[in-house]
C-alpha angles and dihedrals in degrees: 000000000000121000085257102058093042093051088049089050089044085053101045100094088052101044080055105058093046091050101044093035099043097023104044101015090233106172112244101239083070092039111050096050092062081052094060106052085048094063087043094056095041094037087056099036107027104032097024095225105166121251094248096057085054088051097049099034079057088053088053090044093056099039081054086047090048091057093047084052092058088047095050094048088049093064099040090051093053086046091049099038082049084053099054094043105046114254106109081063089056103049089037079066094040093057091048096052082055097059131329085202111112092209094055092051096049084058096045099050107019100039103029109023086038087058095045100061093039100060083050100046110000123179106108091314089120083069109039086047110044097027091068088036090055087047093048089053091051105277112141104248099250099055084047089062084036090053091043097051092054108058084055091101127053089048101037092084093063096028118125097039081294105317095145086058108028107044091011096052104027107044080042093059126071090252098183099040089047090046096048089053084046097058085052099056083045091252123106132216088265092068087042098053096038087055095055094041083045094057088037085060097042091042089049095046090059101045091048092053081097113033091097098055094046087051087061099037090054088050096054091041103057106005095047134093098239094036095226137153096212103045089088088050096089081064092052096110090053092047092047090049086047096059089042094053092064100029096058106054092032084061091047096047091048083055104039098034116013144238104324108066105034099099090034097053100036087056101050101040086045094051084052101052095040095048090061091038090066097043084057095052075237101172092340121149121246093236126067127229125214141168116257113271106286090242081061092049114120105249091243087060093070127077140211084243098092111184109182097170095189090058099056107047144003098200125106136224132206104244091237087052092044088055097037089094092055091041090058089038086067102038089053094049087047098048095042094061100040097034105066101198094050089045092043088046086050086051100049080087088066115125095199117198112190120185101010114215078352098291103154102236100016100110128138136174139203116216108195096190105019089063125104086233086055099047077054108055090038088058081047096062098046089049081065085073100036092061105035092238130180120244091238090060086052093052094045094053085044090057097036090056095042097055095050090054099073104065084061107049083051084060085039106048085065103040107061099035090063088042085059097053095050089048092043094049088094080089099076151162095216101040099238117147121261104294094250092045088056089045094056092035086053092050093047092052091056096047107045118181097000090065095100085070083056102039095088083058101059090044080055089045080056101052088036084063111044099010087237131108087194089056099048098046085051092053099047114018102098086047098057091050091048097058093039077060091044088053097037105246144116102302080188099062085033086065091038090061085044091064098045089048082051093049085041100051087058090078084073107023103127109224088053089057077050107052094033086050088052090062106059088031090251095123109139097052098071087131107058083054097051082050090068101027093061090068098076090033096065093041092056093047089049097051092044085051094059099035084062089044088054089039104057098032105024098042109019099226110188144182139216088275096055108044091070 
């Protein structure tokens, strides 16, 4: 069979669920299914995988669903517990004494606190945890998962205390052959790696000047009364100095301290500033901006997550006391992944499964307390005593999350598994590269030197696929820089715009819509959010794309291996 028909075959799964997902609105628990017996069939006939490897990539793929799933439910419980004490309807209030003004909340929780807790849990958390929020403050359902989807991106690459670039790029990349090319040429692999995570940083920063204006131009354009795309614009200086307030010192941070704190510290410092910001009437438009009247919602705007606060309790929270869950959420994320004996001692609940079914490389783990979705409901249960709940609130926010839950691990129990068998085909009967390693070396092959304007999107093709940058950079970096060596230029600068295109590629992966839709019960309309959310997918990518064009022939940029 010829590269292009393979690739195509290697693609098909994919092509499918966009088209059936985005094109026909088909739901995904009707989808992914079908997915999933596509990459079984071509992953059997095309590509003569053996059937044990299927079984047991499948294995892999539902251990890893299982542990979506925890997260999932984690941030569904907090959501629910803060419901039932009272504290959603604090900081509801909080946020609209803020400001009552949609756009600048949009900015404050989406943008800012997104990228907070991205950069300290990452996977997919942004998302469980500010799309129910956004929904508990006023937000329609679907622009809370909309909103969700799309701050996964300037942050991802340094969610997760650095996860993307320190585990995703490192453990990608051929450490000890480039290493040993770099000691030649009287560099180390340090320098090497700083430099990428530097020109992530810097790639990322420019791209996201304008995140939070496109957050609140997409509200306006398909969540607004008048459906228009300029009716946000009057909001356009806040939004700037919004963007600055996070980029800046996210790319100082990637430069003066490394990959683990940028997202960290550019959320929080910018949370603080444009909070007060916004106190202050600092840049605000004179006009406010609100949602239609409920009674005027779509109804595919609502979802099966109903919060009436009034209804549920009468007691009141101090604010401070209302945020100081999420507070502690963020501290113990922080320090279990930076504090090694807290974070050893987390881990010690690990059940670890290596070869599975002796597949050499198919290995998975479920960490019951290192988890995002144990550090939660942990956080939950202390917030028991915090806010001096009942037993029965609890229980009802127990049972509320838990039946929400299950929609999703039907969705999930397909998905990845399909994602790990793309991923696992490299084990094959016919020696043909993984499927989505064929797909980008194809694509590389047709395009020549103008692949760096492409590369991003590969890198996006990676977290589509699996809905993990670290995934993805561990899939394709060293292809990336392979063919940056093949083309002469900075291999460095080639695997950094690998890493923005799989931040990037986040916004649409799949199993992220689907987790993020499970939070608020709007699971079945993954693909009118994929519609939207492809907007700004495609104009990061775009932009990335271009920056790494300009970069490498504009400018020359260079590394340590290519200025020999």
């Amino acid at each position: 069979m010829s590269s292009g028909f393979l690739a195509l075959l290697a693609f098909l799964p994919i092509l499918t669920a966009g088209v059936l997902l985005v094109g026909f609105r088909m739901p995904a628990k009707y989808v992914m299914p079908l997915t999933y017996l596509i990459a079984v069939v071509v992953a059997l006939a095309a590509w003569g995988v053996s059937p044990n490897r299927v079984i047991a990539s499948s294995l892999q793929g539902l251990l890893q669903s299982v542990g979506l799933l925890w997260i999932i439910f984690g941030a569904l419980l907090l959501l629910n517990t803060l419901k039932h004490s009272g504290a959603i309807s604090t900081i509801r209030s909080g946020f609209t004494a803020i400001s009552p003004d949609r756009r600048v909340q949009v900015i404050l929780i989406a943008w800012l606190f997104g990228s907070f807790i991205e950069g300290a849990s990452g996977f997919g958390t942004p998302a469980a945890v500010a799309a129910p929020l956004m929904v508990a403050v006023g937000f329609p359902a679907m622009a809370a998962v909309v909103f969700g989807m799309m701050i996964q991106s300037t942050p991802v690459s340094f969610g997760a205390v650095g996860t993307p670039l320190i585990v995703g790029v490192q453990v990608g990349l051929d450490q000890s052959a480039i290493t040993e090319e770099l000691v030649e040429v009287g560099s180390t692999w340090q320098h090497f790696f700083h430099v990428i995570t530097s020109e992530v940083a810097i790639i990322h920063a420019i791209c996201g000047t304008f995140m939070p204006l496109f957050l609140v131009l997409i509200m306006t354009r398909f969540f607004g009364k008048n459906k228009s795309w300029t009716e946000g614009l009057s909001i356009l200086p806040f939004a700037i100095l919004g963007a600055f307030a996070m980029t800046v010192p996210y790319v100082l941070a990637a430069v003066f301290l490394g990959a683990e704190f940028p997202s960290v510290i550019g959320g929080l410092v910018g949370l603080f500033v444009m909070t007060m910001a916004a106190k202050k009437g600092f840049l605000l438009p004179r006009d406010t901006w609100d949602f239609p009247d409920v009674s005027e919602w779509s109804k595919d705007w609502f979802g099966k997550v109903d919060i009436k606060l009034e209804e549920l309790t009468r007691r009141k929270i101090s604010l401070a006391m209302a945020w100081a869950p999420y507070v502690i959420l963020a501290v113990v994320l922080v320090l279990s992944r930076t504090v090694k004996p807290f974070g050893d001692l987390l881990k010690s609940a690990n059940v670890m499964f290596s070869n599975i079914m002796g597949e050499q490389g198919v290995s998975g783990d479920f960490s019951l307390l290192h988890s995002p979705g144990g550090i939660l409901v942990m956080i939950c249960l202390l917030t028991i005593v915090l806010h001096r709940m009942s037993l029965a609130g609890f229980a009802n926010a127990v049972r509320e999350s838990s039946g929400t839950i299950l929609g999703a691990g039907f969705v999930l129990i397909f998905t990845v598994p399909m994602v790990r068998i793309l991923i696992n085909s490299g084990v094959n009967a016919n020696d043909l590269q993984s499927m989505p390693v064929l797909v980008a070396d194809w694509v590389s092959n047709q395009v020549g030197s103008v692949y760096p304007f492409f590369a991003p999107a590969v890198g996006a093709l990676g977290a589509f696929l699996a809905g993990s940058n670290t995934v993805s950079n561990l899939m394709l970096s060293q292809f990336q820089f392979s063919v940056a060596g093949g083309l002469g230029i900075s291999g460095a600068l080639m695997v950094a715009g690998q890493s923005v295109g799989a931040a990037a590629g986040n916004m649409i992966a799949i199993h992220n819509v689907v987790a993020a839709s499970a939070t608020v019960g709007l699971l079945g309309r993954e693909g009118a959010t994929l519609r939207i959310t492809i907007l700004p997918t495609i104009y990061y990518l775009t932009l990335a794309g271009l920056l790494l064009s300009i970069g490498f022939y504009v400018f020359g940029i260079t590394d340590p291996l290519t200025v020999r």
